[in-house]
C-alpha angles and dihedrals in degrees: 000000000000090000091059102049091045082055099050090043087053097049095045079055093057092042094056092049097055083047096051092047115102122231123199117186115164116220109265117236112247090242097065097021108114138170102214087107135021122204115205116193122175094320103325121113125200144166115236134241121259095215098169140322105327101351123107118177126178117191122199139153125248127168105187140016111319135165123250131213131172125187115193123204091248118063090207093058094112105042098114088049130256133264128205122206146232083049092208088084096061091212101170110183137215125234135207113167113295082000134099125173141182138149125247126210094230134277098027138151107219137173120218119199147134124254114289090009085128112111128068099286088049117128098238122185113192112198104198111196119182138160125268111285110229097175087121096210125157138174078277103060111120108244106017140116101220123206111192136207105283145065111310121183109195144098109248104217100199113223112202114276097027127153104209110180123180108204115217108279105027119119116196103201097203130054130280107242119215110179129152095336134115135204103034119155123202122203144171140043092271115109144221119228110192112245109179158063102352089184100109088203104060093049108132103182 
């Protein structure tokens, strides 16, 4: 009998802990928003991003032990089996059909692939857990150039001493240009999608 309280005790634990931990997801824009996979955690259910090719990336904030599924679009995705990666985090995760799941510690960076999806064509899902931001900055923060949720086209030519911040949400479709500048901060869970010459031998910098 005392096992099995000591059990039960143990499970509603880790059940409180999964409740009292806080998930952020940003809403997606519609341009780079896909359903090829779907990423559960906790209870909260979200699209992915198509960042290239074959990338998809989702970012999101966790401060404490959640569970993590992801569905993919063909039930047959997993059939040669998964690998997470970094591997010094032994996440082993469970299938059932189109669904894999695992838990996560909390704040992590992980690579989700299937065996041999390694090479340039390779189907790569990054999963990027940090902790909340609490920076606290808006488009009224003093000295700031603010990027908000939302689709952005430019090119964004950093000046030294810029504080560039990309709210969650936000997608700059262009590069971020560092050239002869110091002092240039970059903040936020936005992203950057490179948008430009692909010829390596006509960079100029």
């Amino acid at each position: 009998m005392t096992r099995w309280v000591a059990l039960v005790s143990l499970l509603m634990s880790c059940t409180s802990a999964l409740a009292a931990t806080h998930v952020g997801i940003a809403s997606i824009p519609g341009e780079v928003r896909t359903g090829y996979f779907i990423v559960t955690i906790n209870d909260r259910e979200t699209p992915v991003v198509h960042a290239a090719s074959s990338y998809y990336l989702l970012n999101f904030d966790v401060d404490g032990p959640a569970t993590v599924s992801v569905r993919a679009a063909d039930a047959h995705y997993w059939d040669r089996g998964v690998e997470i990666q970094p591997m010094r985090y032994g996440i082993r995760p469970v299938r059932r059909g189109a669904t894999i799941t695992f838990p996560i510690p909390g704040p992590v960076k992980l690579s989700i692939a299937r065996p041999g999806d390694h090479f340039a064509d390779a189907e790569m899902l990054f999963l990027l857990g940090s902790p909340p931001d609490e920076s606290h900055i808006t488009a009224k923060t003093e000295g700031v150039r603010y990027y908000g949720p939302g689709i952005h086209r430019e090119d964004i030519e950093a000046q030294s001493g810029d504080r560039i911040y990309l709210a969650p949400g936000a997608v700059v479709f262009g590069s971020l240009n560092l050239w002869q500048v110091h002092d240039v901060r970059v903040e936020g869970r936005g992203m950057i999608i490179y948008d430009g010459p692909q010829d390596a031998l006509g960079d100029e910098g």
